[in-house]
N, CA, C and O atoms as a GROMACS GRO file, in nm:
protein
  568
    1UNK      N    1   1.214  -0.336  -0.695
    1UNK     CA    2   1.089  -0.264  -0.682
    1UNK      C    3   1.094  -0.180  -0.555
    1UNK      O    4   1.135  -0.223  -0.447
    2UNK      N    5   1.051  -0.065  -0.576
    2UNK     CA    6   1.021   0.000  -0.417
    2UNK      C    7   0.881   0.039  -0.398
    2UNK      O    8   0.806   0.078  -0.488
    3UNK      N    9   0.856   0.028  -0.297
    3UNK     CA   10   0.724   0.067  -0.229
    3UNK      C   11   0.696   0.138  -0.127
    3UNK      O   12   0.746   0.111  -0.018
    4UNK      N   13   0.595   0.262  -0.146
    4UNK     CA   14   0.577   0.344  -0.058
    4UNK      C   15   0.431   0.362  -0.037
    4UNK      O   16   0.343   0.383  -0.121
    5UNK      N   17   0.420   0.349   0.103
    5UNK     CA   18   0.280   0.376   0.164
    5UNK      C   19   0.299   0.510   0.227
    5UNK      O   20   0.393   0.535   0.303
    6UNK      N   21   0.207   0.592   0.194
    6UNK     CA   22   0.196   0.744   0.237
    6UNK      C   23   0.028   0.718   0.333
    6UNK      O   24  -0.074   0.687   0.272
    7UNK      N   25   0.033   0.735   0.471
    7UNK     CA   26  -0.078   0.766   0.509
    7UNK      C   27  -0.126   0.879   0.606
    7UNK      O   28  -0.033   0.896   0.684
    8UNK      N   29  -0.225   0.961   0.636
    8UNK     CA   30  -0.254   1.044   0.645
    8UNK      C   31  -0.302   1.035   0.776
    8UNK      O   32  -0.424   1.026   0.780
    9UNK      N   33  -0.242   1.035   0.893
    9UNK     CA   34  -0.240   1.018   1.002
    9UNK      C   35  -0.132   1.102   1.112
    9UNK      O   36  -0.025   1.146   1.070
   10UNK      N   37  -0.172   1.115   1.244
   10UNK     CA   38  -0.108   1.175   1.325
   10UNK      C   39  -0.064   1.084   1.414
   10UNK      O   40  -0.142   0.995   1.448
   11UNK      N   41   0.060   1.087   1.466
   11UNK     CA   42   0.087   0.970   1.602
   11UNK      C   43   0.182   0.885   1.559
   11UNK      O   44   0.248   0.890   1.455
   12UNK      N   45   0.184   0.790   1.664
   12UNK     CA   46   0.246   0.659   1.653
   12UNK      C   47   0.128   0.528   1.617
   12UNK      O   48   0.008   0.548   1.637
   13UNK      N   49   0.161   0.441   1.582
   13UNK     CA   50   0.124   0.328   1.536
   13UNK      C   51   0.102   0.230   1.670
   13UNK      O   52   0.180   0.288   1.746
   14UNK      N   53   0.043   0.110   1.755
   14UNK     CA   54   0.071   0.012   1.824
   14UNK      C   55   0.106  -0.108   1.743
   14UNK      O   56   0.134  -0.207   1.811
   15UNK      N   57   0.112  -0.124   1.604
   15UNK     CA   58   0.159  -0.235   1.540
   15UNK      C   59   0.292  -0.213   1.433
   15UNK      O   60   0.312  -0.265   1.324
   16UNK      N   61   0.378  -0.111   1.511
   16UNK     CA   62   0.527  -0.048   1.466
   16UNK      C   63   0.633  -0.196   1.412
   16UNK      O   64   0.688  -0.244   1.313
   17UNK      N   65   0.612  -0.219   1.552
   17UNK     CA   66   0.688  -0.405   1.547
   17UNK      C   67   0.689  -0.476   1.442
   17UNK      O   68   0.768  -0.488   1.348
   18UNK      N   69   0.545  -0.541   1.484
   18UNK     CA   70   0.498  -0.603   1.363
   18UNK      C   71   0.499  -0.548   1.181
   18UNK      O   72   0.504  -0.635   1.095
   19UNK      N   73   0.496  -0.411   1.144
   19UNK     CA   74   0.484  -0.360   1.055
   19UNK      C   75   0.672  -0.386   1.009
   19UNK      O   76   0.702  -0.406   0.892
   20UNK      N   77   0.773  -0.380   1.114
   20UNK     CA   78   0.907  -0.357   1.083
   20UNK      C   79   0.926  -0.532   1.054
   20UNK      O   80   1.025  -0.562   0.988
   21UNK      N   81   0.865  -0.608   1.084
   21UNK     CA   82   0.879  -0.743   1.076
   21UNK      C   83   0.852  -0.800   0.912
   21UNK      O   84   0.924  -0.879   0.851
   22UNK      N   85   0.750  -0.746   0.872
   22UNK     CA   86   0.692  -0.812   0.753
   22UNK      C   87   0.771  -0.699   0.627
   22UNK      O   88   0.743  -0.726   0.511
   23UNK      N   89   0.870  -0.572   0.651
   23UNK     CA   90   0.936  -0.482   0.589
   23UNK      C   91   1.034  -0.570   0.583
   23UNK      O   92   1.048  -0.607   0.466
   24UNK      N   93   1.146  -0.647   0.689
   24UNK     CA   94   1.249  -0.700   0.699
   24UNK      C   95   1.231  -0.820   0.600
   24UNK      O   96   1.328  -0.863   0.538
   25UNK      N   97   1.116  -0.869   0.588
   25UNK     CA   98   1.084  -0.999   0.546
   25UNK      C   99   1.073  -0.978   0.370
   25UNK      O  100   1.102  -1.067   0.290
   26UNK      N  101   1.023  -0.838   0.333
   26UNK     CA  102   0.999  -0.796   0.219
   26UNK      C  103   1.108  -0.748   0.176
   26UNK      O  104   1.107  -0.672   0.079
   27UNK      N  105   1.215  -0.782   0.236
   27UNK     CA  106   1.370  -0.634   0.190
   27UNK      C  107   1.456  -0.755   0.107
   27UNK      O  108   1.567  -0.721   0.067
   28UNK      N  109   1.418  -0.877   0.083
   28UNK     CA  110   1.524  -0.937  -0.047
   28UNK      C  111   1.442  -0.926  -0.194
   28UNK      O  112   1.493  -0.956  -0.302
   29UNK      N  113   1.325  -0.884  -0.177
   29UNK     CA  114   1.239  -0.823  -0.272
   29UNK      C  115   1.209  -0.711  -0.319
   29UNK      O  116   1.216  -0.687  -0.440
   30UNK      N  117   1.168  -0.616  -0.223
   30UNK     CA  118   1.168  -0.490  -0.241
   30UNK      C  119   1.212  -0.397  -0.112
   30UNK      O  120   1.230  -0.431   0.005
   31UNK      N  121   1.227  -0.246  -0.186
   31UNK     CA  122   1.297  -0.184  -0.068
   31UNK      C  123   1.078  -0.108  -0.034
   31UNK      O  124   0.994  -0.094  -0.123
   32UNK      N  125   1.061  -0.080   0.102
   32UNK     CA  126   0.960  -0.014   0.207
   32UNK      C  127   0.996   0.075   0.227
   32UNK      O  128   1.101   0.072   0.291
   33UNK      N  129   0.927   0.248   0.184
   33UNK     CA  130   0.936   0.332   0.293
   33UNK      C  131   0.762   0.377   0.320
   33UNK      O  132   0.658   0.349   0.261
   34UNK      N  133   0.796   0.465   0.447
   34UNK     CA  134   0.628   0.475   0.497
   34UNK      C  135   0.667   0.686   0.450
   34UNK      O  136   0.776   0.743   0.458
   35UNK      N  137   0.546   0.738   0.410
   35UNK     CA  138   0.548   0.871   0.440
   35UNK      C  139   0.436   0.939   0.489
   35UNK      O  140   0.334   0.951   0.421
   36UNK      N  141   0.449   0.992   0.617
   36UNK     CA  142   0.322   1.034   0.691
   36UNK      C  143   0.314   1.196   0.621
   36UNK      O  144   0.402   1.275   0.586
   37UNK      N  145   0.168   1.202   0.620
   37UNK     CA  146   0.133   1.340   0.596
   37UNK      C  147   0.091   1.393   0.720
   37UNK      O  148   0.023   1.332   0.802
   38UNK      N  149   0.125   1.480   0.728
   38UNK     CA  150   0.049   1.511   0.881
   38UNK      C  151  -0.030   1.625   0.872
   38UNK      O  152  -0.136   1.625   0.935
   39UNK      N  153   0.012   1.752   0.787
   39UNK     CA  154  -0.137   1.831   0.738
   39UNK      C  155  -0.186   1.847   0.635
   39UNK      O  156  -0.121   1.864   0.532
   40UNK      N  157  -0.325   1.845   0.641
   40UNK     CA  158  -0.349   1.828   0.465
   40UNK      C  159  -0.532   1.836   0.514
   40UNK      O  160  -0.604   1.802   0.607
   41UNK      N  161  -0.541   1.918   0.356
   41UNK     CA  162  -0.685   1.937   0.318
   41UNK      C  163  -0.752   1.910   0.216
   41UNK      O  164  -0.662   1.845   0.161
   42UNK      N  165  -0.810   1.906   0.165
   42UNK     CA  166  -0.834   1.885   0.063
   42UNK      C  167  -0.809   1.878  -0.088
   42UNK      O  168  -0.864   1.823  -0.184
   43UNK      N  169  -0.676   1.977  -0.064
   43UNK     CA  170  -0.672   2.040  -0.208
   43UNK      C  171  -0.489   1.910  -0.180
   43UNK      O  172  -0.422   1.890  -0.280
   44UNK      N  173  -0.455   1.863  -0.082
   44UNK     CA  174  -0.376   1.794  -0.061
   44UNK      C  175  -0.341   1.732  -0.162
   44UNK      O  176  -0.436   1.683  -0.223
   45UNK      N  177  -0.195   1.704  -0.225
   45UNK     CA  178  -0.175   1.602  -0.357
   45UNK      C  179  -0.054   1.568  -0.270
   45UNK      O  180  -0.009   1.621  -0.168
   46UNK      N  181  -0.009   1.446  -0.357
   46UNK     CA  182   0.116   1.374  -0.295
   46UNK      C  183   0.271   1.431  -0.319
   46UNK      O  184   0.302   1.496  -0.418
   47UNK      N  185   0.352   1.398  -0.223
   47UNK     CA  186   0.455   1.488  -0.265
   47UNK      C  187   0.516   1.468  -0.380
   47UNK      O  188   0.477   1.365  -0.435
   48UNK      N  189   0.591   1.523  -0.432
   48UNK     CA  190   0.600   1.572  -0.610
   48UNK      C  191   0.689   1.447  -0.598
   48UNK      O  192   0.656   1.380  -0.696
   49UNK      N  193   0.826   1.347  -0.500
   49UNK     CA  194   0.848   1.267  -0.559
   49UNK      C  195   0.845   1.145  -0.565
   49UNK      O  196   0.937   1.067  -0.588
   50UNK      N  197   0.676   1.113  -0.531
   50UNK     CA  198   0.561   1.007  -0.526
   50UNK      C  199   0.537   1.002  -0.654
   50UNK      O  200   0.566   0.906  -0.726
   51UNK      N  201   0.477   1.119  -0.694
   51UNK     CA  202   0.414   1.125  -0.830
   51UNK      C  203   0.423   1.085  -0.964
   51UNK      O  204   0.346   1.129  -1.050
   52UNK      N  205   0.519   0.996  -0.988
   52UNK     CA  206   0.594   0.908  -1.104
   52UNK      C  207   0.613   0.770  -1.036
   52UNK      O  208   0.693   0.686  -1.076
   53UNK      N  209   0.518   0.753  -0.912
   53UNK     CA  210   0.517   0.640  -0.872
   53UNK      C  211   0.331   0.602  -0.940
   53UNK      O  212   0.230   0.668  -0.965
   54UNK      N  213   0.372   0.467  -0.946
   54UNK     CA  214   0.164   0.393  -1.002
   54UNK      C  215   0.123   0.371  -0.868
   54UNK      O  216   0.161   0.291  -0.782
   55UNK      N  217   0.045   0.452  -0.869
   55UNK     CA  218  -0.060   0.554  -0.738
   55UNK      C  219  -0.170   0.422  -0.729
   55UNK      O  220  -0.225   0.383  -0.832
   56UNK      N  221  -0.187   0.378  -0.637
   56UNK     CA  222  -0.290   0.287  -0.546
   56UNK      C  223  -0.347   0.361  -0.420
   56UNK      O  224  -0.286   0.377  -0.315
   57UNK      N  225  -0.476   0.404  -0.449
   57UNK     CA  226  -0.556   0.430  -0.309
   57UNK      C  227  -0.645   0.265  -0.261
   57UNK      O  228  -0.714   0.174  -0.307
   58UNK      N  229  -0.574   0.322  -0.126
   58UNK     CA  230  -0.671   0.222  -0.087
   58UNK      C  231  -0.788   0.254   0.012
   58UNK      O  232  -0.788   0.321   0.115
   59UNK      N  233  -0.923   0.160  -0.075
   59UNK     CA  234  -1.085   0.285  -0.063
   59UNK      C  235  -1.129   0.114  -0.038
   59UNK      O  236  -1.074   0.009  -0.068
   60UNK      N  237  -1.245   0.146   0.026
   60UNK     CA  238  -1.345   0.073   0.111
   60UNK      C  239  -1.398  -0.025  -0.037
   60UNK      O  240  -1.398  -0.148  -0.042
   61UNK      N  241  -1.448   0.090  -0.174
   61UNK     CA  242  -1.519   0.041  -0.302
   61UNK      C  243  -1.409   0.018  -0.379
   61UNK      O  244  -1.424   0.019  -0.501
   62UNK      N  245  -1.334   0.003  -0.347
   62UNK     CA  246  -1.173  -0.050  -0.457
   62UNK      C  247  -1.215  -0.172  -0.488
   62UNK      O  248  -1.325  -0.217  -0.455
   63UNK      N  249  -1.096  -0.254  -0.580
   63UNK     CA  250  -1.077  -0.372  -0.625
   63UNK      C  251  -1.075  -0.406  -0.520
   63UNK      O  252  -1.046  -0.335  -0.424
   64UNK      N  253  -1.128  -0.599  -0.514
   64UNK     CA  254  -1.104  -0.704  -0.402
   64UNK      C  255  -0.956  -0.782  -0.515
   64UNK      O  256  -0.932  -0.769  -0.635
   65UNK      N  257  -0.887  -0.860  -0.406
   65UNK     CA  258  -0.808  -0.954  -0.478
   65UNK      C  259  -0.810  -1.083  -0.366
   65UNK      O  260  -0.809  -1.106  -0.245
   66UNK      N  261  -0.814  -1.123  -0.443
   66UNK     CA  262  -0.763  -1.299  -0.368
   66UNK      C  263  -0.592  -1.267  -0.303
   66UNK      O  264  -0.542  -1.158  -0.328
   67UNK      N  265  -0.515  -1.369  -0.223
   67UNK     CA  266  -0.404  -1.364  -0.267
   67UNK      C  267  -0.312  -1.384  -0.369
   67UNK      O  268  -0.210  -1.320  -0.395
   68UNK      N  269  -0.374  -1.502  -0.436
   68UNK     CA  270  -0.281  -1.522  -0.602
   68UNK      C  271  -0.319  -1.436  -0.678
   68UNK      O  272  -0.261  -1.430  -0.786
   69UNK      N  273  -0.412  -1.353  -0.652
   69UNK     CA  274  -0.468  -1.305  -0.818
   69UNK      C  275  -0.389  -1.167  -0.752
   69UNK      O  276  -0.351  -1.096  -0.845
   70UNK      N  277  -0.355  -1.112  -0.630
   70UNK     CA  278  -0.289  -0.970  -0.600
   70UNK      C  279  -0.164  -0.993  -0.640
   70UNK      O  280  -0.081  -0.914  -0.685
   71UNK      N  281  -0.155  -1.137  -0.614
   71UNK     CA  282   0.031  -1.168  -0.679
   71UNK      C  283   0.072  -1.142  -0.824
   71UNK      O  284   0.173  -1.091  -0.873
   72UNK      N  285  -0.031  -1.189  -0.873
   72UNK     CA  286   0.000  -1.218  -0.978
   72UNK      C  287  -0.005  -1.090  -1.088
   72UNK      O  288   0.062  -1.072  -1.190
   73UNK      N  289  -0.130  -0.997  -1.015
   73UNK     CA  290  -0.122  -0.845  -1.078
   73UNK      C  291  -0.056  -0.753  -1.074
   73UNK      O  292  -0.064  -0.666  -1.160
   74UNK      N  293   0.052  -0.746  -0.943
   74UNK     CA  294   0.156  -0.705  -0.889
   74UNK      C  295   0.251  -0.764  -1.012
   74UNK      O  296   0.316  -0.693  -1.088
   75UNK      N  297   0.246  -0.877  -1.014
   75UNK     CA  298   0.345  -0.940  -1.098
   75UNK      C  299   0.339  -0.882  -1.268
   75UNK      O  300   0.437  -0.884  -1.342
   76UNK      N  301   0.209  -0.834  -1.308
   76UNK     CA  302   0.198  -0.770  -1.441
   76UNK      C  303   0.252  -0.617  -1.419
   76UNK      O  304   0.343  -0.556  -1.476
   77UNK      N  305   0.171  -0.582  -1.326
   77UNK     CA  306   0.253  -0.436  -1.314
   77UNK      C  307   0.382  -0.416  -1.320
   77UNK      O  308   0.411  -0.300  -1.349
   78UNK      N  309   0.498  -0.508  -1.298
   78UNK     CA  310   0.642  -0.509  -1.254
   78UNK      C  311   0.665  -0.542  -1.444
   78UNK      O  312   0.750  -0.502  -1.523
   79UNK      N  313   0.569  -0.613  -1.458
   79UNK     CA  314   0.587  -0.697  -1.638
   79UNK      C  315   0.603  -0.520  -1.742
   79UNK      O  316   0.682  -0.497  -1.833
   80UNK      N  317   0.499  -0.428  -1.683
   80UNK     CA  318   0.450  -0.336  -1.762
   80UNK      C  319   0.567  -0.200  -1.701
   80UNK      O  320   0.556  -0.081  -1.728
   81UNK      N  321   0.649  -0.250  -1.636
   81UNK     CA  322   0.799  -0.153  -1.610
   81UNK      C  323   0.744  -0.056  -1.486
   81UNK      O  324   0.810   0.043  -1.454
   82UNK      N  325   0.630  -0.085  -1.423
   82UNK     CA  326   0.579  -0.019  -1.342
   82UNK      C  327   0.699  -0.059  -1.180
   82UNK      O  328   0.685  -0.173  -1.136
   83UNK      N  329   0.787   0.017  -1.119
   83UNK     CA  330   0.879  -0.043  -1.064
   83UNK      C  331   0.931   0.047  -0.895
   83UNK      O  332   1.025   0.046  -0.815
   84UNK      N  333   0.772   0.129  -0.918
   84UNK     CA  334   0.754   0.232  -0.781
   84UNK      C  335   0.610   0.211  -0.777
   84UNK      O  336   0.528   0.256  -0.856
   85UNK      N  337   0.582   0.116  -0.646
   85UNK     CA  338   0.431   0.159  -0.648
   85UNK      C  339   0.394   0.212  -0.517
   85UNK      O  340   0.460   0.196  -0.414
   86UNK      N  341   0.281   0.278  -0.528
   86UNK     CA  342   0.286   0.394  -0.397
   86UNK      C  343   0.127   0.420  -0.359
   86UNK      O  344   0.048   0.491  -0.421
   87UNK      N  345   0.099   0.331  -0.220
   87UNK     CA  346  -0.028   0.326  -0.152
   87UNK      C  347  -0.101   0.428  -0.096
   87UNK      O  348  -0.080   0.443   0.024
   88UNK      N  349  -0.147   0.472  -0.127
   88UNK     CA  350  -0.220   0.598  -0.017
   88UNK      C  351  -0.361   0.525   0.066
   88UNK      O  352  -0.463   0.476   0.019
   89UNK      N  353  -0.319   0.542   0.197
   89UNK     CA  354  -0.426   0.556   0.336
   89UNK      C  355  -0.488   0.638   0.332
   89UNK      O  356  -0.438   0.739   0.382
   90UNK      N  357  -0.614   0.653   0.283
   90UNK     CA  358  -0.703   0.776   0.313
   90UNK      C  359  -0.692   0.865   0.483
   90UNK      O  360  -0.629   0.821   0.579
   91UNK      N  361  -0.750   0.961   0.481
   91UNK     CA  362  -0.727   0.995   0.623
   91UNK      C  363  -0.895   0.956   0.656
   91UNK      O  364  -0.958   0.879   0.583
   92UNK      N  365  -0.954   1.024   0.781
   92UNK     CA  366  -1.039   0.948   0.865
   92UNK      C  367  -1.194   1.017   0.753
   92UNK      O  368  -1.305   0.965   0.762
   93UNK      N  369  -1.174   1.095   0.690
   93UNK     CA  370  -1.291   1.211   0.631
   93UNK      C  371  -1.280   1.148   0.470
   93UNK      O  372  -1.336   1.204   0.376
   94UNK      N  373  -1.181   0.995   0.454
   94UNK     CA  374  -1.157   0.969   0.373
   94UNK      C  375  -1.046   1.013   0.258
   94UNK      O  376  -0.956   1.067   0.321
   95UNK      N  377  -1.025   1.014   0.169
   95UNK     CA  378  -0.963   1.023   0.057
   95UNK      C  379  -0.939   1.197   0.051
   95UNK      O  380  -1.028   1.281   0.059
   96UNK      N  381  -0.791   1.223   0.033
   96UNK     CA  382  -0.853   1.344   0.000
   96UNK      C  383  -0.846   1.430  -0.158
   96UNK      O  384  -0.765   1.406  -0.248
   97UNK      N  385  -0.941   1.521  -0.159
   97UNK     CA  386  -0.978   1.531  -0.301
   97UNK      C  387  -0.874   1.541  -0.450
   97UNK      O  388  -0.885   1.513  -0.569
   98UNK      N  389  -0.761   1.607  -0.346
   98UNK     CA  390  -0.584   1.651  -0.440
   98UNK      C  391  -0.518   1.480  -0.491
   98UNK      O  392  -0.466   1.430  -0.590
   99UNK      N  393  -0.554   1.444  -0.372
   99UNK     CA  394  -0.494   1.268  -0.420
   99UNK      C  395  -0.606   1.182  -0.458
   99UNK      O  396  -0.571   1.084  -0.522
  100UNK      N  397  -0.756   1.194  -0.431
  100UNK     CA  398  -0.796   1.130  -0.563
  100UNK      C  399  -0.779   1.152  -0.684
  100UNK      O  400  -0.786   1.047  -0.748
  101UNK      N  401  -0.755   1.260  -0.759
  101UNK     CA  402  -0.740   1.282  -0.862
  101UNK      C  403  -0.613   1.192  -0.904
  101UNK      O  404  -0.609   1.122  -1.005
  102UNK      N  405  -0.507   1.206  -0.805
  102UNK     CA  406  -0.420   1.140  -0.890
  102UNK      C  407  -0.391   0.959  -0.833
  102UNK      O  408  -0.283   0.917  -0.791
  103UNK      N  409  -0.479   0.903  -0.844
  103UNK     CA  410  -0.518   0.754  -0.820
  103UNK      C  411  -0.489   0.689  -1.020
  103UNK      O  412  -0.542   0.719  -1.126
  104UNK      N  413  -0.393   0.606  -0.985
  104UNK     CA  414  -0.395   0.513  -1.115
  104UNK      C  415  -0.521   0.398  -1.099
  104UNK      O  416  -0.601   0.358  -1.184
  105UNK      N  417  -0.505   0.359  -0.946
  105UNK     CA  418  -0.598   0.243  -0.944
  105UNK      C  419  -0.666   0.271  -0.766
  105UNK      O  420  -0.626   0.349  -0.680
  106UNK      N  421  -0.788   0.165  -0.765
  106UNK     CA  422  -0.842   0.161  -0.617
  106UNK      C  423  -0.809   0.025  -0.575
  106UNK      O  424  -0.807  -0.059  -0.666
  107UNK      N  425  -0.787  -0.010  -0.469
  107UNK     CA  426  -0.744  -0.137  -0.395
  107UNK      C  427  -0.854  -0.132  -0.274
  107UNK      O  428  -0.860  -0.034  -0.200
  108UNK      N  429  -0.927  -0.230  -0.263
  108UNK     CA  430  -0.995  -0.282  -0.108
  108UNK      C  431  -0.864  -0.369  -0.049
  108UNK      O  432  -0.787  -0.439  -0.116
  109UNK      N  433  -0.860  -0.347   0.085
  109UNK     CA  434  -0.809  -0.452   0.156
  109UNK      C  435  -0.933  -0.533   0.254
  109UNK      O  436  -0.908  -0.641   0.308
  110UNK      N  437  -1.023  -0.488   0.264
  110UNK     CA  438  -1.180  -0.544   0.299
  110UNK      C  439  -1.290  -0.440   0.277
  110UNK      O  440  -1.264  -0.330   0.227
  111UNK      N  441  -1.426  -0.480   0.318
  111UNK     CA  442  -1.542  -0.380   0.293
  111UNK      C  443  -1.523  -0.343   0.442
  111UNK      O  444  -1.608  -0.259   0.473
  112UNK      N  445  -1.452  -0.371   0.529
  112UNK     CA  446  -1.451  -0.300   0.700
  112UNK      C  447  -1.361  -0.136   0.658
  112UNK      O  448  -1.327  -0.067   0.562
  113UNK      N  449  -1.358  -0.140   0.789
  113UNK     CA  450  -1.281   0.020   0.777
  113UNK      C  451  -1.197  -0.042   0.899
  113UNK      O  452  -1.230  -0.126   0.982
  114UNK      N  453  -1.106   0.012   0.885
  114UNK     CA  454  -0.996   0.012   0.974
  114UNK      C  455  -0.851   0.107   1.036
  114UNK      O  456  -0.763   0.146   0.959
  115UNK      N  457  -0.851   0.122   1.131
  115UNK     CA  458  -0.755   0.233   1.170
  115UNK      C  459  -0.646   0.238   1.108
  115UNK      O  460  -0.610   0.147   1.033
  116UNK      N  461  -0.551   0.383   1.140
  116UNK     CA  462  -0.418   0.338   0.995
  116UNK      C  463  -0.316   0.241   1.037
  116UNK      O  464  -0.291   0.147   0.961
  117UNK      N  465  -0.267   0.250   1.126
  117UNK     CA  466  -0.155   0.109   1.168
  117UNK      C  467  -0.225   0.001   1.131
  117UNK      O  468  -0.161  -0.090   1.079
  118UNK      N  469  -0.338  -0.010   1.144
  118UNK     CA  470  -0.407  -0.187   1.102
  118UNK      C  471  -0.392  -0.155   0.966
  118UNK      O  472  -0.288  -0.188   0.909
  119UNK      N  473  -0.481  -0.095   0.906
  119UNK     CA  474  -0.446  -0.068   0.747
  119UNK      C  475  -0.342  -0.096   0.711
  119UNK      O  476  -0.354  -0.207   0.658
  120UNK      N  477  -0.193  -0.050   0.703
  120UNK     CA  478  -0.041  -0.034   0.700
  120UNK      C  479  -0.028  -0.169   0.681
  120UNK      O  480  -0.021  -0.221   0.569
  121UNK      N  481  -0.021  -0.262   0.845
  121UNK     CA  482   0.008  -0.379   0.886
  121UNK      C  483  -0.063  -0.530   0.776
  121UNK      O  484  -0.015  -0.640   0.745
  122UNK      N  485  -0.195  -0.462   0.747
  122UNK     CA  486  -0.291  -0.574   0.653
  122UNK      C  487  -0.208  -0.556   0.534
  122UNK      O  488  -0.172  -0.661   0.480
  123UNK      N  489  -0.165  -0.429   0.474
  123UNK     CA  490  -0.115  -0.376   0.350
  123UNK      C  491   0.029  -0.465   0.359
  123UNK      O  492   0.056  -0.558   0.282
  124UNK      N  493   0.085  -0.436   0.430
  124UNK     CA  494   0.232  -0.528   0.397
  124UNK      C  495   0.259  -0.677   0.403
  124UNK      O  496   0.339  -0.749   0.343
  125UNK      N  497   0.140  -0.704   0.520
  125UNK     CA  498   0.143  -0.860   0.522
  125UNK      C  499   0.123  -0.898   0.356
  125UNK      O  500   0.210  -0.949   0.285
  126UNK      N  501  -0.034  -0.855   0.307
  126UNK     CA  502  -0.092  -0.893   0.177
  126UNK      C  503   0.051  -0.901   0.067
  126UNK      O  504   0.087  -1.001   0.004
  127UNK      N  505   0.124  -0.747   0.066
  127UNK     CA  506   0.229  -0.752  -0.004
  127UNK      C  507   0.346  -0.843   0.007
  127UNK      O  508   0.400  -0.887  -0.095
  128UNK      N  509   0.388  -0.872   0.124
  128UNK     CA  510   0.467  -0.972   0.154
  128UNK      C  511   0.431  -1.078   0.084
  128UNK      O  512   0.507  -1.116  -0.005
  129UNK      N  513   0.304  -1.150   0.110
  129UNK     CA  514   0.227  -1.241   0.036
  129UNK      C  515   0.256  -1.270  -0.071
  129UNK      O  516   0.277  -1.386  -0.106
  130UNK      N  517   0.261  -1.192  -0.130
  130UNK     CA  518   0.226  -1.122  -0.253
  130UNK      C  519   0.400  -1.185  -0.338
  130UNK      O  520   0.399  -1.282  -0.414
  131UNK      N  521   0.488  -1.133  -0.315
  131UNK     CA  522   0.597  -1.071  -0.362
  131UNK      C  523   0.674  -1.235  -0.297
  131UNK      O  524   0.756  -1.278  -0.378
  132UNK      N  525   0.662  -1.303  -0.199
  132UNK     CA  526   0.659  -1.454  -0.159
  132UNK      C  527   0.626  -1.521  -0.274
  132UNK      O  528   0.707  -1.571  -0.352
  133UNK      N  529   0.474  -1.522  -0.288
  133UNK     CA  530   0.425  -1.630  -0.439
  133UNK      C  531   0.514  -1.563  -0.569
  133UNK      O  532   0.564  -1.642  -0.649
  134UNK      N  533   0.524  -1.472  -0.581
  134UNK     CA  534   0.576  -1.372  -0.721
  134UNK      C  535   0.737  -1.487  -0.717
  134UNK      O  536   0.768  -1.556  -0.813
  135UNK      N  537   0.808  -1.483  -0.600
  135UNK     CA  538   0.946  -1.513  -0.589
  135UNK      C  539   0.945  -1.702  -0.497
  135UNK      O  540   1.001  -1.757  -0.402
  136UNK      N  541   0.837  -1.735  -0.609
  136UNK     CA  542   0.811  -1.857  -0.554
  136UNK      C  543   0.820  -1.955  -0.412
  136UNK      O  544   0.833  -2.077  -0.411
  137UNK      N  545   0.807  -1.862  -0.292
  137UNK     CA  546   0.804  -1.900  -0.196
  137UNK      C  547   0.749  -1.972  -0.159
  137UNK      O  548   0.638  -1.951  -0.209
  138UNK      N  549   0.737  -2.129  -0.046
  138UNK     CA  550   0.653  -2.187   0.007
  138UNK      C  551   0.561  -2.156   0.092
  138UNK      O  552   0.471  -2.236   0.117
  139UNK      N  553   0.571  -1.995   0.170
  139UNK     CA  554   0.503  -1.978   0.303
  139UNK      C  555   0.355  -1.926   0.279
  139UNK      O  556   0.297  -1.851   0.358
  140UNK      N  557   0.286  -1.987   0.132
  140UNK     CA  558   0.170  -1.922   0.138
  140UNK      C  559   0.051  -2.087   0.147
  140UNK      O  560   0.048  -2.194   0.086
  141UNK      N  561  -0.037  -2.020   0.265
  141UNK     CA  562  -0.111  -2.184   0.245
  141UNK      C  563  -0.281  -2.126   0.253
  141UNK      O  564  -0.314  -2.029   0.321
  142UNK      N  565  -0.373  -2.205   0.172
  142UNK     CA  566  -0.507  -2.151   0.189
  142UNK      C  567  -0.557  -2.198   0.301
  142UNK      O  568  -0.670  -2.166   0.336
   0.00000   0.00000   0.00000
């Protein structure tokens, strides 16, 4: 499986580390890349070879998941040959209008809002999580 988070941000990250930690941890599972947009307006869509990836925005009013139940839907998606999935970070004005359109699905990672390195960092832990229970790991505890 590969996975790509595209988010819409300028800069560096303060949770780079940590983000390369839970990638290393995810790499006997799947391969991580990150793709920053750095200008974009509205009419913004994802780059053309995202676009045959199953598109996840992640929005404030998205789906909630538990951890087993994100595992386990992850785990249907992979069932349904879905085998690129690709996150979009809204930017700060939110979502923008070129890449809502092309949203397969919405994902909450909470009802908070949160900056993009935290976003990123919540996003891979969850997936790590995620792709752990999928590949029957012990390291998940309630």
């Amino acid at each position: 499986m590969q996975v790509t988070i595209v988010s819409f941000v300028r800069g560096r990250s303060d949770f780079e580390e940590a983000e390369a930690e839970f990638v290393r941890r995810m790499s006997a599972h799947t391969r991580v890349a990150h793709e920053t947009v750095k200008s974009w307006s509205d009419t913004t869509t994802l780059p053309k070879n995202l676009e045959r990836g199953h598109v996840v925005g992640l929005c404030i009013d998205g789906k909630v998941f538990d951890s087993e139940g994100l595992a386990d839907h992850i785990g249907r998606l992979q069932q349904q040959g879905r085998s690129h999935l690709v996150f979009v970070i809204g930017a700060a004005d939110g979502m923008p209008a070129g890449v809502e359109q092309q949203l397969q699905e919405r994902w909450s990672l909470s009802r908070l809002t949160f900056s993009h390195g935290l976003a990123r960092l919540l996003l891979l832990e969850v997936l790590y999580r995620s792709f752990d229970l999928l590949h029957g790991g012990g390291r998940y505890h309630k």
